[in-house]
C-alpha positions, 0 to 999 in steps of 0.5 A, spaced: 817 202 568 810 203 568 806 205 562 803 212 564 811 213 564 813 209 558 808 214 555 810 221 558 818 219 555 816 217 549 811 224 548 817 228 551 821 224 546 817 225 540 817 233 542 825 233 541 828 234 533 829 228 530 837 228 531 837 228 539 831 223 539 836 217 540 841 220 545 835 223 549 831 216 549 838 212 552 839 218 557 832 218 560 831 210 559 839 210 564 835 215 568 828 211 569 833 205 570 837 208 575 830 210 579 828 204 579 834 200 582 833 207 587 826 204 589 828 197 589 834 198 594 828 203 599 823 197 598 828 192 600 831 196 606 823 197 609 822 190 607 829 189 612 826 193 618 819 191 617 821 184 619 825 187 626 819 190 627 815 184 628 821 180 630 821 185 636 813 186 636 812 178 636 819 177 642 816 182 647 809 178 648 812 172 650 812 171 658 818 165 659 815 162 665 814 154 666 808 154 666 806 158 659 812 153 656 809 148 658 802 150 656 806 152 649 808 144 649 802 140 651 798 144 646 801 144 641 803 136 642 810 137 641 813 130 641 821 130 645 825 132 638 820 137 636 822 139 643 830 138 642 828 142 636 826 148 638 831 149 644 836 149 639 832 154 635 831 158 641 838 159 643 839 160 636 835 166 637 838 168 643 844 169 639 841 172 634 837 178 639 844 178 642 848 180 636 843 185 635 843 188 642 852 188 641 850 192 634 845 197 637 851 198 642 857 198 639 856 201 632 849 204 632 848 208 638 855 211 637 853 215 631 847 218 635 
């Protein structure tokens, strides 16, 4: 919770009688609380399809043809396993853009 909005409760409060004051904290501390949790969900959520975007953003520049793979190896000095590594890493990630493509189809465009 944020100061200013500790101070606006707390002077909220304050303007009640004395006999309300305590249930009228712990119903505005549950709602500030309550709010809080709602924004942390919005940011986790945003944070998720902040990282699509850029996965999908980063995938589509990629051109897979001999030459700029092998561009790719030999300029970044790729030894045999780094090489083992990273086609295993790529089937990996093929897996995992084609579950994607199977969610898109079968659950998120039927609803649309």
């Amino acid at each position: 919770m944020s100061v200013n909005r500790g101070w606006k409760i707390l002077k909220a409060v304050q303007r009640l009688p004395p006999e309300e004051q305590e249930s009228a904290t712990e119903e505005m501390l549950a709602a500030v609380y309550e709010i809080d949790q709602a924004d942390a969900e919005i940011e986790q959520r945003a944070k998720i399809a902040g990282i699509f975007c850029k996965a999908y953003e980063k995938a589509v520049l990629l051109t897979p043809t001999v030459e700029n793979v092998r561009c790719w190896t030999e300029c970044t000095r790729m030894r045999p396993d780094e090489i083992e590594d990273s086609i295993a890493e790529s089937y990996e990630l093929a897996q995992t853009f084609q579950t994607i493509g199977d969610i898109l189809k079968k659950e998120i465009l039927p609803l649309h």
